[in-house]
C-alpha positions as CSV (number, residue, x, y, z in Angstrom):
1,X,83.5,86.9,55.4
2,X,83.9,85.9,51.7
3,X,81.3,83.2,50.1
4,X,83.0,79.8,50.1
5,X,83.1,78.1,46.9
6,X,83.8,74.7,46.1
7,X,84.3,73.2,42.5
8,X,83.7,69.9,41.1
9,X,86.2,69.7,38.1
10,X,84.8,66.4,36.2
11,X,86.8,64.3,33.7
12,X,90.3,66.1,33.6
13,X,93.4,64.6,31.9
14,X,96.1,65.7,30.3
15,X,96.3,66.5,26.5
16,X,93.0,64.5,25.2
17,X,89.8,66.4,24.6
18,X,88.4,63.3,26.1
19,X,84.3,64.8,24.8
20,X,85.6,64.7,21.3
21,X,86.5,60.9,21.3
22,X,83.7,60.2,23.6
23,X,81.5,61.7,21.4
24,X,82.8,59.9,18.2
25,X,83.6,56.8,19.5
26,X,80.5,56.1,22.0
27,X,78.1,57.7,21.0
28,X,78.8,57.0,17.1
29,X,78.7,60.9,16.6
30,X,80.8,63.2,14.2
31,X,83.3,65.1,16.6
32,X,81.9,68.4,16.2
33,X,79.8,71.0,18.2
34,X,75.7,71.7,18.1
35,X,77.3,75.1,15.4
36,X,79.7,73.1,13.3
37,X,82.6,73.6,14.8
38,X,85.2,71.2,14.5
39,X,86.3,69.6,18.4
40,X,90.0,69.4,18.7
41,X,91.9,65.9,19.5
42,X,94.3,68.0,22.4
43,X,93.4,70.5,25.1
44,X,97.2,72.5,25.8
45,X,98.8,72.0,29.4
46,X,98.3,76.0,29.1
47,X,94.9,75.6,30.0
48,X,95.2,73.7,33.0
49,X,98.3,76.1,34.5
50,X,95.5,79.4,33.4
51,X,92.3,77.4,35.7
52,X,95.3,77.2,38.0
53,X,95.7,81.2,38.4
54,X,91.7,81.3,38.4
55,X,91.0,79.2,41.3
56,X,94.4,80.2,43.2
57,X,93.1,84.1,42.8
58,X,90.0,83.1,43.7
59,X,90.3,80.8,46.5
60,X,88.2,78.0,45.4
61,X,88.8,74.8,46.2
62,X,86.5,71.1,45.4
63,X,86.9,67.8,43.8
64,X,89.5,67.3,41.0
65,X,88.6,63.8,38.8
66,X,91.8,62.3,36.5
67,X,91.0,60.0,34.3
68,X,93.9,57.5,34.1
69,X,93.8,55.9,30.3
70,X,92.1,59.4,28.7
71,X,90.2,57.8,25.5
72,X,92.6,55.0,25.4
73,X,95.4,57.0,24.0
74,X,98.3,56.1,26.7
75,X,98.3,56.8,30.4
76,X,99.2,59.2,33.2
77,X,102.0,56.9,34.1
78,X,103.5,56.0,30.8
79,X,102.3,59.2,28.8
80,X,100.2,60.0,25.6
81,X,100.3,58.4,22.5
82,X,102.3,60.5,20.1
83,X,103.4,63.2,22.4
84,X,106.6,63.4,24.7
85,X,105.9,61.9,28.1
86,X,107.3,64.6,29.6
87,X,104.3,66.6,28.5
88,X,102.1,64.1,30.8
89,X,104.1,64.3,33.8
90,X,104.1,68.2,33.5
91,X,100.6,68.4,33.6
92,X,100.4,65.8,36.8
93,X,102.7,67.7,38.4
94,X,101.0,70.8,38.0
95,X,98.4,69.0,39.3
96,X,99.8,68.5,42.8
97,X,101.6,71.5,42.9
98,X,99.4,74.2,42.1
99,X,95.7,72.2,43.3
100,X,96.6,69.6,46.2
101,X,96.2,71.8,49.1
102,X,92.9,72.9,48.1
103,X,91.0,69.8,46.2
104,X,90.9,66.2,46.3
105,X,91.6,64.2,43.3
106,X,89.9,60.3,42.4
107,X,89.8,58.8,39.4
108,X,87.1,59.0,36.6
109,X,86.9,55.1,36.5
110,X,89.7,54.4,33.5
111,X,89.3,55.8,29.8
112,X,85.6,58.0,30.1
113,X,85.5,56.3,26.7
114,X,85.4,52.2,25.8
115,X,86.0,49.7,28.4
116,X,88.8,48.5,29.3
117,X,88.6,44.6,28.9
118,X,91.0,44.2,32.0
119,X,91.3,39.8,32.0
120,X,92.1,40.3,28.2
121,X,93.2,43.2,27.1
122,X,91.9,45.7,24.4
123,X,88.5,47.2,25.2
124,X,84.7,46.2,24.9
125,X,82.6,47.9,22.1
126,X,80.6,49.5,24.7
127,X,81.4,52.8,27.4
128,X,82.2,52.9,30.7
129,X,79.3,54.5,31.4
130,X,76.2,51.7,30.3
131,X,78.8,49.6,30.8
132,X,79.5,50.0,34.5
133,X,75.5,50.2,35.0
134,X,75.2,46.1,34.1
135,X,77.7,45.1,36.3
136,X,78.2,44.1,39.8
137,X,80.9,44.0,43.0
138,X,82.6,41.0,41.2
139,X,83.5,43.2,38.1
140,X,83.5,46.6,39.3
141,X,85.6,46.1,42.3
142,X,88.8,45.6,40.3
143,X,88.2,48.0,37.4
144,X,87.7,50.8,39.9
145,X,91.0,49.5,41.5
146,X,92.6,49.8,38.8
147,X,91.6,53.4,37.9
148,X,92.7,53.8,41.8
149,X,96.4,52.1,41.3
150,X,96.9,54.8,38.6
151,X,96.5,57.9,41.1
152,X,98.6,55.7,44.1
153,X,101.4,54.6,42.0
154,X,104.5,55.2,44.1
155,X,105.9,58.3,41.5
156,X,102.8,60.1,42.5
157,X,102.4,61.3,45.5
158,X,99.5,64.2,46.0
């Protein structure tokens, strides 16, 4: 009998290298690795559809997190700013297709990046992260909800 193996897959979205804008953006760093290189804005749906044909060939199945508003820049549901939507629905729906029977998915609370200042609008100068640490039921209750309304919406079924 084969070794199960289950996978935690942490901060996944489509097209944003979420880390880089993290990185600049929270922690007031330059975007670039520990050896100088430079980390890109995008990550290619080609990426996602090749851990696909790893984990299918490998039968590995786990957690899947989606963040909802990946650094701000648009959402699953509308798209990415300054790429064709279609591009964002492609990567959801190889999502379901090609992971659902074998992982769960939940949100990675909204943007992994600034707060979302949900009463209104824009975001706070602070992350989700110390952010979400200060607060209690009152606050976190419906920003969680709302990172959960993105992975329910009705065009999304996984």
């Amino acid at each position: 009998m084969p070794t199960p193996i289950s996978l935690i897959v942490d901060d996944s979205c489509p097209l944003i290298h979420v880390y880089r804008f993290h990185k600049e953006e929270v922690h007031g760093s330059r975007p670039y690795t520990a050896d100088g290189r430079l980390l890109l804005d995008t990550i290619p749906n080609e990426f996602l559809d090749r851990f696909c044909d790893v984990v299918e060939a490998c039968g590995v199945a786990g957690k899947f997190s989606i963040i909802p508003v990946p650094a701000g820049r648009g959402d699953i549901l509308s798209g990415i700013e300054g790429d064709d939507p279609a591009i964002t629905y492609e990567w959801l729906d190889t999502v379901r297709r090609r992971l659902s029977a074998r992982f769960d998915f939940c949100p990675e609370m909204l943007t992994h990046n600034l707060t979302v200042n949900l009463s209104a609008g824009g975001y706070f100068d602070e992350g989700e992260s110390p952010w979400s640490q200060k607060q209690d039921r009152s606050t976190l209750t419906p920003y969680i909800t709302k990172a959960m309304e993105y992975l329910s919406h009705k065009d999304w079924t996984w």
